[in-house]
C-alpha positions as CSV (number, residue, x, y, z in Angstrom):
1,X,-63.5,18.4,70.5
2,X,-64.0,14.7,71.2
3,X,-63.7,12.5,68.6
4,X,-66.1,10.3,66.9
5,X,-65.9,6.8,67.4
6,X,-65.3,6.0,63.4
7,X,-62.5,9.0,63.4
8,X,-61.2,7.6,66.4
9,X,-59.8,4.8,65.0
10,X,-59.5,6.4,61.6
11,X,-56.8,8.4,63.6
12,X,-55.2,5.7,64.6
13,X,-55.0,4.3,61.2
14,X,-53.4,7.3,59.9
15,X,-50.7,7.7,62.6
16,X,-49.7,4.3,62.0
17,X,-49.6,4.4,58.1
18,X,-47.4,7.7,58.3
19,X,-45.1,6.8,60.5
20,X,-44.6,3.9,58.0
21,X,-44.9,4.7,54.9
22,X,-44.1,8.4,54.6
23,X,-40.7,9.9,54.7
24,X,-39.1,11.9,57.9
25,X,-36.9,13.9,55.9
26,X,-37.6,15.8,53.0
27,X,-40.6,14.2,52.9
28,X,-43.0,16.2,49.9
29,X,-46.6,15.9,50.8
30,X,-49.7,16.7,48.8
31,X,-52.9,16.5,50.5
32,X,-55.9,16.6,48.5
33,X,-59.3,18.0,49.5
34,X,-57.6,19.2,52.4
35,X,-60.2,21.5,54.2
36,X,-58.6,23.5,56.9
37,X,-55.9,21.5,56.5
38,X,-54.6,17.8,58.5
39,X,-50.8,18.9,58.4
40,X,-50.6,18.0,62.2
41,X,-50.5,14.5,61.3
42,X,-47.1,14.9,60.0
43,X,-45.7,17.5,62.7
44,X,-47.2,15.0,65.3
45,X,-44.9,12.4,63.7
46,X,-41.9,14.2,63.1
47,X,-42.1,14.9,59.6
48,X,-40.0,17.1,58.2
49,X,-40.2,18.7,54.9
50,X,-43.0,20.4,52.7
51,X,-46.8,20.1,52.9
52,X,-49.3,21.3,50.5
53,X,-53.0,21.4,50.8
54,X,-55.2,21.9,48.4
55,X,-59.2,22.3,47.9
56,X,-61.9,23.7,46.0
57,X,-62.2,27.2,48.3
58,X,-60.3,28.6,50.9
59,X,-60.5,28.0,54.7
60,X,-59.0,30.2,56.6
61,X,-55.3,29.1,55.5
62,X,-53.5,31.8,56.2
63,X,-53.5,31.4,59.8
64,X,-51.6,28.1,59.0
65,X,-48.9,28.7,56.2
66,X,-45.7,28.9,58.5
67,X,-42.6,26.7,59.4
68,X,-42.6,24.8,62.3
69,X,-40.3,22.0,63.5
70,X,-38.8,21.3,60.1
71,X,-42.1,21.3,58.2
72,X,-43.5,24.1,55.9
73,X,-47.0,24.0,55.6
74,X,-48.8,26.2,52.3
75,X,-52.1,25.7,50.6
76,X,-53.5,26.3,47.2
77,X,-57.2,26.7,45.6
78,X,-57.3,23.8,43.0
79,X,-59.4,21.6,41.8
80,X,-58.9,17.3,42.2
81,X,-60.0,16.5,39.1
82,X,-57.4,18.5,37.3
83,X,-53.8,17.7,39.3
84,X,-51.9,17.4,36.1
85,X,-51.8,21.0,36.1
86,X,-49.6,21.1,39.4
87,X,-45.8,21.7,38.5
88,X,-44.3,19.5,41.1
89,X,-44.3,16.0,42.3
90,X,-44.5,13.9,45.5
91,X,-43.1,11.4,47.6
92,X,-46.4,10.7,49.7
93,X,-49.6,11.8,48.5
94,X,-53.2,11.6,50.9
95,X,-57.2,12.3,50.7
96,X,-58.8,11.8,54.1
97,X,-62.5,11.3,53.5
98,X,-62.1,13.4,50.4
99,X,-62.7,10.8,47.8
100,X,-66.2,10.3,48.1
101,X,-66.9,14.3,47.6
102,X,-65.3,14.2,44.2
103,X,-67.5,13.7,41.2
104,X,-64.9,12.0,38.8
105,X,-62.5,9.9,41.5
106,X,-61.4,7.9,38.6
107,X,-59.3,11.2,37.2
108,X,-58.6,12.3,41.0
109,X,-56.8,8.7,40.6
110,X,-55.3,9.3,37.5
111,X,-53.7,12.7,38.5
112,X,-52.4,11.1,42.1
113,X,-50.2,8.3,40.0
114,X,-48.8,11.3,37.5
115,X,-47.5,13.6,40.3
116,X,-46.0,10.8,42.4
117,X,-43.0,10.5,42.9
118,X,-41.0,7.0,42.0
119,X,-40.9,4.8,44.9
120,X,-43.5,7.2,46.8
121,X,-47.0,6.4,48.5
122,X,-51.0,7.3,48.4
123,X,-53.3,6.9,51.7
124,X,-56.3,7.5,51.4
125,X,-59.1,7.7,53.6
126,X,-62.9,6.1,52.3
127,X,-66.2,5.4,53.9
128,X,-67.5,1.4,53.2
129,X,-70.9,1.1,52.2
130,X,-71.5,0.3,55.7
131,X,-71.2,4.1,56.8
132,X,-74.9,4.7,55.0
133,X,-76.1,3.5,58.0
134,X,-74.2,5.5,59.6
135,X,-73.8,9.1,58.1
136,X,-77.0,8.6,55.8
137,X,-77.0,9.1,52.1
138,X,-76.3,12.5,51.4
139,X,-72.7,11.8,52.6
140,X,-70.6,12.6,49.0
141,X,-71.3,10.8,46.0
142,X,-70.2,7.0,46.6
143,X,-69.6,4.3,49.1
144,X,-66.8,2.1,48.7
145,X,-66.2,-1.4,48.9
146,X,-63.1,-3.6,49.0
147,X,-63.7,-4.2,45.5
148,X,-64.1,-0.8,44.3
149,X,-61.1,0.3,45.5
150,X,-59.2,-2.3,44.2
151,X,-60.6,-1.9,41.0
152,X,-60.2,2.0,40.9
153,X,-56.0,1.3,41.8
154,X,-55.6,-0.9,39.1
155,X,-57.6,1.2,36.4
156,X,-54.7,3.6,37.1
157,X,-51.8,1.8,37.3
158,X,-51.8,1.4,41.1
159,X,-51.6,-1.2,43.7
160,X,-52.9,-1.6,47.2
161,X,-50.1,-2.1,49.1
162,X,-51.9,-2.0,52.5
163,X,-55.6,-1.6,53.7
164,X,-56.7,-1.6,56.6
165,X,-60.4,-1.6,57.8
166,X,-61.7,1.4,60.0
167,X,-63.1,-0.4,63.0
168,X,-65.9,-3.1,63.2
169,X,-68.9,-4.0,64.8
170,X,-68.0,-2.4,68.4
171,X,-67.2,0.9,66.7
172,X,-70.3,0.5,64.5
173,X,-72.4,-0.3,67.0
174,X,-71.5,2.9,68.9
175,X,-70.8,5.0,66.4
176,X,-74.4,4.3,65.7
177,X,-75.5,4.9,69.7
178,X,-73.5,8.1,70.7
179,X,-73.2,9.8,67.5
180,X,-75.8,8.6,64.4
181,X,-79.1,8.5,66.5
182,X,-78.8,11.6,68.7
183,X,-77.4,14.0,66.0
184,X,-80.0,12.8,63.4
185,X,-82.8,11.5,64.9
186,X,-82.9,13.7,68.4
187,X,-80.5,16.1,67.5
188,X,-78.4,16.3,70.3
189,X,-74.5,17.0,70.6
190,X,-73.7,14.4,72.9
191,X,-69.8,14.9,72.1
192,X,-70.1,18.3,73.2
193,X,-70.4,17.2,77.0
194,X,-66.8,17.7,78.0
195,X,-67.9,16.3,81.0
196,X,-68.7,12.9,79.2
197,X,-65.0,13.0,77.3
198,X,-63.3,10.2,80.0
199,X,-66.1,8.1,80.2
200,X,-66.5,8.1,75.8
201,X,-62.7,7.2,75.4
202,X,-63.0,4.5,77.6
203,X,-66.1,3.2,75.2
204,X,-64.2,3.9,72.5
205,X,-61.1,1.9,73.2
206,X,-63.4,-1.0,74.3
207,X,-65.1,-0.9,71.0
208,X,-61.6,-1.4,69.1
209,X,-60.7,-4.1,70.7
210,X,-64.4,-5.7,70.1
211,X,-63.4,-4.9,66.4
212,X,-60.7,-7.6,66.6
213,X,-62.6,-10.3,67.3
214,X,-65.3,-9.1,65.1
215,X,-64.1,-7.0,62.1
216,X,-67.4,-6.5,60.2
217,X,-69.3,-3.4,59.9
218,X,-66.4,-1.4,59.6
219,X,-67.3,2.3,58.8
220,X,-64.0,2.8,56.0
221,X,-60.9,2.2,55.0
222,X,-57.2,3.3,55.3
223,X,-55.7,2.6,51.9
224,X,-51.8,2.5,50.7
225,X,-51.4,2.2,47.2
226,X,-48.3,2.7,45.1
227,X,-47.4,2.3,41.3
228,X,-47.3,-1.3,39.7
């Protein structure tokens, strides 16, 4: 399915940060609120190691739970706001676009630091308080801001060691055009035309590089954060 202009370059962001940040070998990866599961990031990159997935209910996980190229993949019912009660620790730890869906991300926070390993990493994965405009208000609980995620790092003993913003006004802008106004307003799948998927990749790599010039309006962020 084609991607979305705001998780295209979310995508990007998250290649990029991995390949960085997060071990090749023996790599121990927690990913929280993990829906059907984003371990193909890792395997894409070469990762080798163990990941574990976990969320609130189910999603079909058992069609995933194997061992492929060096990477075991499992998954787990639990609950964010109560990680201390995992046995084990990690040496990178993620939530893509998770954060916003839990009620208490302050103790989702708090947990992250306790089962991280020393010297390990967080990403995680936000909407700014741009993407209202975008996604509309019933999208999770919160919004964040620059600020707020600082703040909510340092309340538990974390720093942000990288961020990076998730577009700008070109992927705004057509975020907005191909994806906000026909679903919501006319609703229409546009991104279900496969026929259109050349032509919306081309837009969408012209949009990125409008972000550089003008990096406001960005629909998220891609955070890094390790202990202080």
């Amino acid at each position: 399915m084609m991607e979305s202009p705001v998780r295209f370059v979310t995508n990007r962001a998250i290649k990029q940060i991995i390949n960085q940040y997060c071990p090749k070998i023996n790599a121990f990866i927690l990913d929280i609120g993990c829906g059907g599961g984003y371990h193909n990031y890792f395997r894409v990159e070469g990762v080798k190691g163990r990941y574990l997935g976990i969320d609130i209910k189910e999603n079909n996980w058992y069609k995933q739970e194997t061992q492929v190229n060096g990477l075991k993949v499992s998954f787990k019912i639990h609950d964010a706001e109560f990680l201390e009660r995992l046995t084990k620790k990690f040496n990178f730890i993620c939530s893509f676009q998770s954060l916003e869906h839990i009620k208490d991300d302050k103790k989702t926070m708090k947990g992250m630091n306790a089962l991280l390993m020393e010297k390990g990493h967080i990403l995680i994965t936000v909407p700014s308080k741009y993407s209202y405009f975008l996604y509309g208000p019933q999208h999770g609980y919160r919004r964040y801001s620059i600020s707020n995620i600082e703040e909510l790092a340092s309340q538990n003993d974390l720093v942000v060691e990288k961020l990076m913003k998730l577009g700008g006004i070109g992927t705004f802008v057509l975020h907005l055009v191909l994806w906000t106004i026909p679903s919501s307003i006319f609703k229409l799948k546009i991104y279900k035309h496969f026929r259109l998927t050349g032509f919306i990749l081309k837009l969408e790599n012209f949009a990125t590089k409008v972000d550089k010039y003008v990096p406001c309006l960005e629909g998220g962020y891609a955070v890094v954060l390790k202990e202080k």
